[in-house]
C-alpha distance (Angstrom), angle and dihedral (degrees) to the residues before:
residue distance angle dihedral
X1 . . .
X2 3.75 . .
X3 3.99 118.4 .
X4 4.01 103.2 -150.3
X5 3.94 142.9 -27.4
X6 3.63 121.4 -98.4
X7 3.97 129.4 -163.7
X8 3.87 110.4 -148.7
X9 3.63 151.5 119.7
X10 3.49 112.3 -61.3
X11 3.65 94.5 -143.9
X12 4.01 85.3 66.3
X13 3.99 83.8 58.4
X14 3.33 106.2 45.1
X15 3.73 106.0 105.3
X16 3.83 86.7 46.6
X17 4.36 96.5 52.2
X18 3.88 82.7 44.1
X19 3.96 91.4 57.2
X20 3.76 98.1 40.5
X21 4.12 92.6 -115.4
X22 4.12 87.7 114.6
X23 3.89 125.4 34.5
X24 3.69 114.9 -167.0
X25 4.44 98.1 -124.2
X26 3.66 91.3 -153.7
X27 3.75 142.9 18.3
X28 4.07 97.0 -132.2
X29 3.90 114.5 109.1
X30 3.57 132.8 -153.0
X31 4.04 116.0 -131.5
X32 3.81 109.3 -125.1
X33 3.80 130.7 -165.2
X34 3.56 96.7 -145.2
X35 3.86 96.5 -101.0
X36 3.87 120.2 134.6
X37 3.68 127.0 -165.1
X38 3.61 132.2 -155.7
X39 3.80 115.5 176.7
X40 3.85 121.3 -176.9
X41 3.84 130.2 147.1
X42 3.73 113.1 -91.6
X43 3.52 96.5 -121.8
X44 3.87 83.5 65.7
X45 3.86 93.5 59.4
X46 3.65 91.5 91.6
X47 4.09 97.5 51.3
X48 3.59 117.0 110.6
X49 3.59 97.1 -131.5
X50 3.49 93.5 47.4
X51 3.64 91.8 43.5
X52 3.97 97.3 50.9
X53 4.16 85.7 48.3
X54 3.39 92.0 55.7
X55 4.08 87.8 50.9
X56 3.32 91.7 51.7
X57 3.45 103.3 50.7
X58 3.56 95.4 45.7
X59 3.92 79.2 54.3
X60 3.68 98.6 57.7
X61 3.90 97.1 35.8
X62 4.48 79.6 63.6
X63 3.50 90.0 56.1
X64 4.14 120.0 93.4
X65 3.85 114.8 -103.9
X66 3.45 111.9 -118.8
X67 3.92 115.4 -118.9
């Protein structure tokens, strides 16, 4: 039973489609210009959690897409 629809890069999902845990519910794509947002109240900044996601991402947006 799926929980929600998400509209992202599929390179971000990749390890997930491979193991069955996401299914991709239709074959249209959305053109993107390479722009990523991350939006979060500044007091957050300083939170761990948020801090280590914003690591991360910045981590997997410096790795090559896969073709």
């Amino acid at each position: 039973v799926g929980c929600g629809v998400a509209l992202l890069p599929r390179f971000l999902v990749e390890e997930e489609l491979a193991d069955g845990k996401l299914i991709i519910p239709w074959p249209h794509a959305l053109p993107s210009r390479d722009a990523y947002y991350l939006a979060y109240p500044e007091h957050a900044a300083e939170v761990p959690k948020i801090r280590v996601f914003v690591e991360w991402m910045l981590e997997q947006l410096d790795q090559p897409t896969p073709q």
